[in-house]
C-alpha positions as CSV (number, residue, x, y, z in Angstrom):
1,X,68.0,46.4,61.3
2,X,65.3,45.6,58.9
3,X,65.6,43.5,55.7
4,X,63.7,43.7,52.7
5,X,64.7,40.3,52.3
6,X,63.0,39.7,48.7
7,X,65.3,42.6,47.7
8,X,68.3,41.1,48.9
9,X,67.8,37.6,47.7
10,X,67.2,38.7,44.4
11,X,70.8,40.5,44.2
12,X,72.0,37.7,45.8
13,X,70.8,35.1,43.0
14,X,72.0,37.8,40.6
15,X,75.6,39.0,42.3
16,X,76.5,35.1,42.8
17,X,77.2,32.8,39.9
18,X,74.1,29.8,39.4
19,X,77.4,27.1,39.6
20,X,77.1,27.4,43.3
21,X,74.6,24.5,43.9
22,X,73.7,22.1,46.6
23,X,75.1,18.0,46.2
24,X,72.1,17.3,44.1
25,X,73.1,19.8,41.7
26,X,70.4,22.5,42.7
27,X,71.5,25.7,42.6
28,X,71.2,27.4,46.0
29,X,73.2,30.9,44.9
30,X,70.8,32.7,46.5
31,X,70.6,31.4,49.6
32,X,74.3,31.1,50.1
33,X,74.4,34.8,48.7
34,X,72.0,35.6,51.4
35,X,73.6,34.1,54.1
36,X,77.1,36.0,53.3
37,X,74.9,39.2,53.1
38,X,73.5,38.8,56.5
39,X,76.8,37.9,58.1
40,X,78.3,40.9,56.5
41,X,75.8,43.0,57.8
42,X,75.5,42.2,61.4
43,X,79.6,42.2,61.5
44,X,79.7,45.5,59.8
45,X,76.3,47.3,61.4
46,X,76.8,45.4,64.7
47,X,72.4,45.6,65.1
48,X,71.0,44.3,68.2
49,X,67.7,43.8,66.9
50,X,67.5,42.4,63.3
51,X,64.3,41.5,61.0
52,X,63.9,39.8,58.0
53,X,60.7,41.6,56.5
54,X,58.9,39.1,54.3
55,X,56.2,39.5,51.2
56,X,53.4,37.7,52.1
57,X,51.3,39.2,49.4
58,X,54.1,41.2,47.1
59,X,51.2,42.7,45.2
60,X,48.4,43.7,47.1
61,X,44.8,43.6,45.8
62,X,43.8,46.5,47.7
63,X,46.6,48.3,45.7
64,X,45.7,46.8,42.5
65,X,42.1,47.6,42.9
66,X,43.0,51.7,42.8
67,X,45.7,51.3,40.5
68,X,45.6,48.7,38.0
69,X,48.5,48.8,36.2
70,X,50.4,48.6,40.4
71,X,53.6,45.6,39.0
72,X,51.1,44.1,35.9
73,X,54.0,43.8,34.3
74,X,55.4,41.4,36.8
75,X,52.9,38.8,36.9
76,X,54.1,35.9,35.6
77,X,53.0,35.3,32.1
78,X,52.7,31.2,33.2
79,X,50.0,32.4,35.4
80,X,46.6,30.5,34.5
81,X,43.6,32.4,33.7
82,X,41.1,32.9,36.0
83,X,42.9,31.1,38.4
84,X,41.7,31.6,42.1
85,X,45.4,31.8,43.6
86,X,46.7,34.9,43.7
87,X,48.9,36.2,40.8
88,X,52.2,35.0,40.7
89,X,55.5,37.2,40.5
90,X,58.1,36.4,37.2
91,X,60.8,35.1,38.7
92,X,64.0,33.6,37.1
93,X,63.2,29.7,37.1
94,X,66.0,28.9,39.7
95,X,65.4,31.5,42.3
96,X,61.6,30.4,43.1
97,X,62.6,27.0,44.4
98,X,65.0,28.5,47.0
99,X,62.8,30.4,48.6
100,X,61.6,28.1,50.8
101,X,64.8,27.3,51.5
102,X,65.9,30.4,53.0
103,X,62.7,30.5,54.7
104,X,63.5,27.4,56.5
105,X,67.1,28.0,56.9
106,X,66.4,31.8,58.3
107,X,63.5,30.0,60.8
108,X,66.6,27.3,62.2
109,X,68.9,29.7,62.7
110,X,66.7,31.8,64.6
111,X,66.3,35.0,62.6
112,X,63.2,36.6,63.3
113,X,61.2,36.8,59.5
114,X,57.8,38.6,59.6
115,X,55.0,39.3,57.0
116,X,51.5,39.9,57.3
117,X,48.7,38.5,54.9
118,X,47.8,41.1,52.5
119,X,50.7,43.2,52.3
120,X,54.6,43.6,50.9
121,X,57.2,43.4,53.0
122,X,57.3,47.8,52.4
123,X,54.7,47.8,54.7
124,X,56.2,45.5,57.3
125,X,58.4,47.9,57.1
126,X,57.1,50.8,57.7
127,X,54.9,49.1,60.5
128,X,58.1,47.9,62.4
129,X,59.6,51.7,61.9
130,X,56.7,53.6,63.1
131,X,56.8,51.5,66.1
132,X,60.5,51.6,67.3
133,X,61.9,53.8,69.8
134,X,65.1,54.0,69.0
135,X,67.1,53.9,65.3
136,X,66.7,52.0,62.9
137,X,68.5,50.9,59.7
138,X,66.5,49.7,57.1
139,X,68.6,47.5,54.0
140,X,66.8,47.5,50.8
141,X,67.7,47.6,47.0
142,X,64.0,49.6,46.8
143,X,64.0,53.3,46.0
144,X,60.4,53.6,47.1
145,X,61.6,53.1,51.2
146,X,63.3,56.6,50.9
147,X,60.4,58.0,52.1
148,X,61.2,56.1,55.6
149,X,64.1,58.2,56.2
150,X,63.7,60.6,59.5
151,X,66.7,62.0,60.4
152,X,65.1,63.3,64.0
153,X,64.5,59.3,64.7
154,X,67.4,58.0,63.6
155,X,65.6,55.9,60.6
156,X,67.9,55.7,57.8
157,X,68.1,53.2,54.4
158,X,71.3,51.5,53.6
159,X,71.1,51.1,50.1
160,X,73.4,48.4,48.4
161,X,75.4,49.7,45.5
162,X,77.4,46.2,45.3
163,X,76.8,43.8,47.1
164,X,76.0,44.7,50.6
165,X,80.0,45.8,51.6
166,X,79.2,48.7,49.7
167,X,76.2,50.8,50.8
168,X,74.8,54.1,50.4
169,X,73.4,55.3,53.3
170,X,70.3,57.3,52.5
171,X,69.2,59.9,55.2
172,X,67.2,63.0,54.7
173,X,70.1,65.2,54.3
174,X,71.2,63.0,50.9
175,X,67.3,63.4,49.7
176,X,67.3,66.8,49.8
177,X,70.7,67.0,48.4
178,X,69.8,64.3,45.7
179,X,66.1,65.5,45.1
180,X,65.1,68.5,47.5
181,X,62.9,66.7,49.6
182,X,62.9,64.9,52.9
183,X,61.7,61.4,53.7
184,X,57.6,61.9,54.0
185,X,58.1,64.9,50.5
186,X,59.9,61.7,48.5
187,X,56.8,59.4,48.2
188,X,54.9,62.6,46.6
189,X,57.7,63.4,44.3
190,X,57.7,59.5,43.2
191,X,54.0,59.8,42.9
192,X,54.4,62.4,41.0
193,X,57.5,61.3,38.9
194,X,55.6,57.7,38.3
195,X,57.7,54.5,38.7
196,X,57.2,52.4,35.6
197,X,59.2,49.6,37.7
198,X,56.1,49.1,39.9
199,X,53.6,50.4,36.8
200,X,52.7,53.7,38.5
201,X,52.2,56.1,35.5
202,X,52.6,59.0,37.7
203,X,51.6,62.6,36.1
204,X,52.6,62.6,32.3
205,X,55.0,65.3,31.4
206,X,55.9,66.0,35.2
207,X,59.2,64.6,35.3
208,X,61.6,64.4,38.6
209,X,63.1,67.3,38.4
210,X,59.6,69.8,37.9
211,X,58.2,67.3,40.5
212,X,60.6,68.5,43.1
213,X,60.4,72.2,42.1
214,X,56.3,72.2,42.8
215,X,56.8,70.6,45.7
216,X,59.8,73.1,46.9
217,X,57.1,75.7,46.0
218,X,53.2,74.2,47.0
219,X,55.3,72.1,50.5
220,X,53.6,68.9,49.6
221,X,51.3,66.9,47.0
222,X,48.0,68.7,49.0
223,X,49.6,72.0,48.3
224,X,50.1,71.1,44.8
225,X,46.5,70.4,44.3
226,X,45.6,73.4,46.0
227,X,47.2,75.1,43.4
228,X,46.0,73.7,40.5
229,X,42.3,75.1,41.5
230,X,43.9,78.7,42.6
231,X,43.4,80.4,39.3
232,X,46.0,82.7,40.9
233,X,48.6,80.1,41.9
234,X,52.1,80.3,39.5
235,X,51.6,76.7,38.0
236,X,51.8,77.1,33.9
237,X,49.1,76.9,31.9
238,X,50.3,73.0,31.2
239,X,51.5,72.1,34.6
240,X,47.4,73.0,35.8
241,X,46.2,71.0,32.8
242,X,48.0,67.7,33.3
243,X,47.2,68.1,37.0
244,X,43.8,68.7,36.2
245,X,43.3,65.3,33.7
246,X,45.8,63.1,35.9
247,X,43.5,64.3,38.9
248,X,41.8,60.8,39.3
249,X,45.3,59.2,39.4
250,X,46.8,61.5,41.7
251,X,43.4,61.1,44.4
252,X,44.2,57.4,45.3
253,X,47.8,57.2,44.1
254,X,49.0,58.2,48.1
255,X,47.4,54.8,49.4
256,X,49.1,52.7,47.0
257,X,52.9,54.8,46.9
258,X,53.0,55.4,50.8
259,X,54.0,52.3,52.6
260,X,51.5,51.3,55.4
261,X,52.4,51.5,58.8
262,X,49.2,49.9,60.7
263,X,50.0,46.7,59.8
264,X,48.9,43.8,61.9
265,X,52.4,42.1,62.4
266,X,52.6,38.6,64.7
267,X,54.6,38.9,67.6
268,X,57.8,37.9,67.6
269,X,61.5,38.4,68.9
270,X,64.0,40.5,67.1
271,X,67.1,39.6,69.2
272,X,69.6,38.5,66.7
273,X,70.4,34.9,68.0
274,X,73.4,33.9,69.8
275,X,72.7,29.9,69.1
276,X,70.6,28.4,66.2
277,X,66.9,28.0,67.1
278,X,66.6,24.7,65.8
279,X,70.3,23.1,65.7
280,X,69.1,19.6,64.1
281,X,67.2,20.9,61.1
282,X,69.9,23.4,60.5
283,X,71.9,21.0,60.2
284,X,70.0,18.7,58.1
285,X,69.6,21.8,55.9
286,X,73.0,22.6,55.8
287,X,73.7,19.0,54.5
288,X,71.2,18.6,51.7
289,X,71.6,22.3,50.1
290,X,75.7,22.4,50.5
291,X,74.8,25.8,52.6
292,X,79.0,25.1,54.1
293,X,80.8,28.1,54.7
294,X,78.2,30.7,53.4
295,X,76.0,29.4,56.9
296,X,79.3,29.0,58.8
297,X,80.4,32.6,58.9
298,X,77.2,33.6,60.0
299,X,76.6,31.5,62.9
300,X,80.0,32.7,63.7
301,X,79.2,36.1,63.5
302,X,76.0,35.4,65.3
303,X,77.9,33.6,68.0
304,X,78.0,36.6,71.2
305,X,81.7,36.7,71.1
306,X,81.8,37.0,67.7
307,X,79.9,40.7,67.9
């Protein structure tokens, strides 16, 4: 099971009321939301293996560099000008400081939590997919890991509709149902479709539903393309001209929409753990933030005769 744990920490913050704060009076919703969500996943999805996938860079120059406009609209308006540190995500004032918080409290406990520099979490991701050899349940609020979904390997995306006790499970038989794709088609039809919530224009005036029925005809974004300079191809005459002007866009939009899967990831071990790594520092967290029965039902769940 892996976690796009940014994804889930920010329902968390969101899904539990701000009044649930540590003895100093800081509110620690998410973390405590987190917790419950991770307990309620192992006892419900029983995972041997579990990751919490981390955003070391949550917007990627590399991606920025061949689309501009890749989460602009995200960077916090606080950030200074010209500053050397990279830019820095709006967040709601209370969630940033428990970040590290969970960071620590996930690194007691024992849960594995990997990032790489440079990338999101999406492509930890799809690095830790591409390399397993068996299935693999991927938990994310993010439409744009749909395109990890391979029904042959057992890859599928649990999707949390509320909470994470209620959860759409997203394989490739719902995308073609939902959108007449399968995993790898669903990254070109969101390409296509744009995604102003990570500020990808995508092709102006091709809209989901026309996306899908080029790509039911022309098989993929290449076939598409090929079409557009096929004076014979069926595409209208105003299908071939926004192609034809968005052509720039649509040339390096696959690097930045397709999640990598080469990504150099640390070693690490994904057994979910039976005991808490580091028993003294949890415990010393679990006094100053007020983590109490949020952190107790998953260690119990956690514990080998609790699974």
């Amino acid at each position: 099971m892996l976690l796009d744990t940014a994804s889930l920490y920010f329902r968390a913050y969101f899904g539990v009321p701000e009044s649930v704060r540590a003895p100093d009076g800081t509110p620690v919703n998410a973390v405590r939301g987190l917790l419950d969500f991770i307990a309620r996943l192992v006892q419900d999805h029983q995972p041997d293996d579990l990751v919490a996938c981390m955003d070391f860079d949550w917007r990627p120059q590399w991606r920025v560099d061949l689309i501009p406009s890749y989460k602009a609209h995200r960077v916090a308006e606080e950030a200074p000008a010209g500053s050397p540190e990279p830019d820095a995500e709006e967040v709601p004032d209370t969630l940033s400081p428990q970040v590290p918080v969970i960071e620590e409290v996930l690194d007691a406990i024992g849960i594995a939590r990997v990032g790489a520099a440079g990338y999101e979490a999406d492509d930890v991701i799809g690095t830790l997919t591409a390399r397993a050899t068996g299935p693999v349940d991927i938990v994310t609020g993010d439409r744009d890991l749909f395109q990890l979904a391979d029904d042959g390997r057992g890859i599928r995306i649990l999707y949390p509709l509320k909470g994470v006790g209620t959860l759409r499970t997203t394989d490739e038989a719902l995308l073609r149902e939902k959108y007449g794709v399968d995993g790898r088609g669903y990254a070109d039809l969101a390409l296509l479709r744009g995604d102003p919530s990570d500020g990808l224009p995508g092709v102006p005036g091709i809209g989901e539903k026309t996306a899908a029925k080029l790509l039911a005809t022309y098989g993929d974004l290449a076939g598409i393309m090929a079409a557009v300079d096929d004076p014979a191809s069926k595409l209208t005459p105003s299908q071939r001209k926004r192609l034809t002007e968005a052509r720039p866009y649509v040339e390096v939009a696959p690097k930045v929409v397709r999640v990598a899967t080469d990504v150099p990831v640390p070693d690490f071990d994904a057994a979910l753990p039976g005991e808490p790594a580091d028993p003294e520092r949890l415990e010393a967290l679990a006094e100053q933030w007020g983590l109490g029965g949020s952190l107790q039902r998953l260690l119990a769940t956690l514990r080998p005769a609790g699974r």
